[in-house]
N, C-alpha and C positions, 0 to 999 in steps of 0.2 A: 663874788665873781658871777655866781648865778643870776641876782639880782640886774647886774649888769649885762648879763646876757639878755634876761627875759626884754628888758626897758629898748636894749638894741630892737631885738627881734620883732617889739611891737613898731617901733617907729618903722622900719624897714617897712611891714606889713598896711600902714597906714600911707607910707610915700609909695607902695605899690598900686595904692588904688586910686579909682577917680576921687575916693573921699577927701583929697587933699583939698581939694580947692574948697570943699565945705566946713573943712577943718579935721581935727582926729583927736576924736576922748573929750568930748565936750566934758563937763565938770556937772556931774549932778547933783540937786540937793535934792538930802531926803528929806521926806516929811510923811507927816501923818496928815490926807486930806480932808478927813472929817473932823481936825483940828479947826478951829477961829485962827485965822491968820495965816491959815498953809496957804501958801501959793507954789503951782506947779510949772515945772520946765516948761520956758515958752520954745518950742522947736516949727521952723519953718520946714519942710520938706519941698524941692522942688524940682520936678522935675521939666529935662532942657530938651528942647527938638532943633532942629536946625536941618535945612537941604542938604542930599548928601547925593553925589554923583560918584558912583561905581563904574570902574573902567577893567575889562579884560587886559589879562599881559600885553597881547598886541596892541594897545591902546584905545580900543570899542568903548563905546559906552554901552552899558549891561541894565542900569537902573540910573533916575533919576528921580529923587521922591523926597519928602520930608521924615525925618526918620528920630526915634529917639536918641540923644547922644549921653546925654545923666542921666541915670536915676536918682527917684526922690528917696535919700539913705540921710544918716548921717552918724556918726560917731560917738558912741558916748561912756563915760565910763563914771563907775558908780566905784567908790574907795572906801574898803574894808574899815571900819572905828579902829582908830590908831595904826594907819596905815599898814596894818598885817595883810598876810599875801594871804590871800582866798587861795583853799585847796581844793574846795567843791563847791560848787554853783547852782543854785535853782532859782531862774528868774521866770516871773508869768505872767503876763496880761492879763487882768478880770477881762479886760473886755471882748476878747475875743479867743482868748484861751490858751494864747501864741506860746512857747517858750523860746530860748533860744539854744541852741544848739551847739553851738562852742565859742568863746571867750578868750582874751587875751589877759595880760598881766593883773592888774589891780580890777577885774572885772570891765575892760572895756570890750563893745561890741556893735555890732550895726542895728540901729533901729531903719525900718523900714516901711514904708507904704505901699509894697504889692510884697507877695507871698513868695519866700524864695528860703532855700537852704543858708543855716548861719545866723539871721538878724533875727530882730523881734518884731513881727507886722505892729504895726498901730493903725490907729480909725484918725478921721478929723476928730478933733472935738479933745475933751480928756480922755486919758487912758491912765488907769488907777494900774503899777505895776508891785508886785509881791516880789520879795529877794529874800535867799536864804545864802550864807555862807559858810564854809565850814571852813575853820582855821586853826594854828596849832595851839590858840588860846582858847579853842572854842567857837559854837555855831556864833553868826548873828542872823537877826531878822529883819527885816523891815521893809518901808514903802517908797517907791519914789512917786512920782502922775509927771505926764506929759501933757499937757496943750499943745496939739497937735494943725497946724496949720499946713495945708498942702492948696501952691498952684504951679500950671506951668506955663511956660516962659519962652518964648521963639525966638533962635541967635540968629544975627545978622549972617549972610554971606555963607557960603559954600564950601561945605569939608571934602574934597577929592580923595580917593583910593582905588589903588591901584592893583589888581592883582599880581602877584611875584608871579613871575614866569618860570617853567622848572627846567632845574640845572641840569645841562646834558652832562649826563654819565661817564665817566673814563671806561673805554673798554678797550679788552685786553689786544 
């Protein structure tokens, strides 16, 4: 039942964010990259701008500008050997020292290309990442790398919002 709960709770957590349309818990392989033959996560990151016109309750326009509407994240989730559930987590970029900050069920998490609470920053380029697990079978260890590709991208046509207007009060 727990199980089931956790598995709930993360998809919930993935349809709550913009990350759906990127996907949720890409599927990582590990590897060792100073192996002959490792090859590492191709990950695009992109991030989206598009016009965005801002309107007062009364219906004003307030702003009109190009504005960012995605950010460049993406979902990815790294799975314990023999699908044991990780009870402690240490993940950490060589490359720029990032860790990650809290985690969902089988170690999934947001990799990220700006600096923000939660995900793991990465660079363009490779990013050599260290994972430790702690499980009730014991720790494991190991590497994932990402290739890290980031560009961004201008959406067609005009996103409108509106500010709520505030509810007059019942009074007595």
């Amino acid at each position: 039942m727990k199980s089931l709960y956790r598995k709930l709770q993360t998809a919930l957590l993935c349809l709550g964010t913009a990350a759906l349309a990127q996907g949720c818990g890409m599927e990582l392989t590990k590897d060792d990259p100073g192996k002959p033959g490792s090859h590492p996560n191709a990950i695009t990151l992109v991030r989206k701008y598009q016009r965005v016109q801002r309107y007062t309750c009364e219906g004003a326009l307030r702003s009109d500008m190009t504005e960012s509407v995605a950010s460049p994240e993406q979902w990815v989730t790294i799975t314990p050997d023999g699908g044991r559930q990780a009870t402690t987590v240490d993940v950490r970029n060589r490359q720029n020292g990032d860790t990650i900050t809290w985690w969902m069920d089988n170690v999934t998490f947001l990799v990220k290309y700006h600096t923000t609470e939660g995900g793991l920053k990465v660079e363009r380029g490779l990013n050599i990442v260290d994972y430790s697990f702690g499980t009730s079978q014991g720790p494991e260890n190991g590497t994932v790398s990402f290739d890290i590709t980031y560009r961004e991208d201008n959406l067609e046509g005009i996103s409108t919002y509106r500010d709520p207007c505030p509810t007059p009060s019942a009074t007595p």
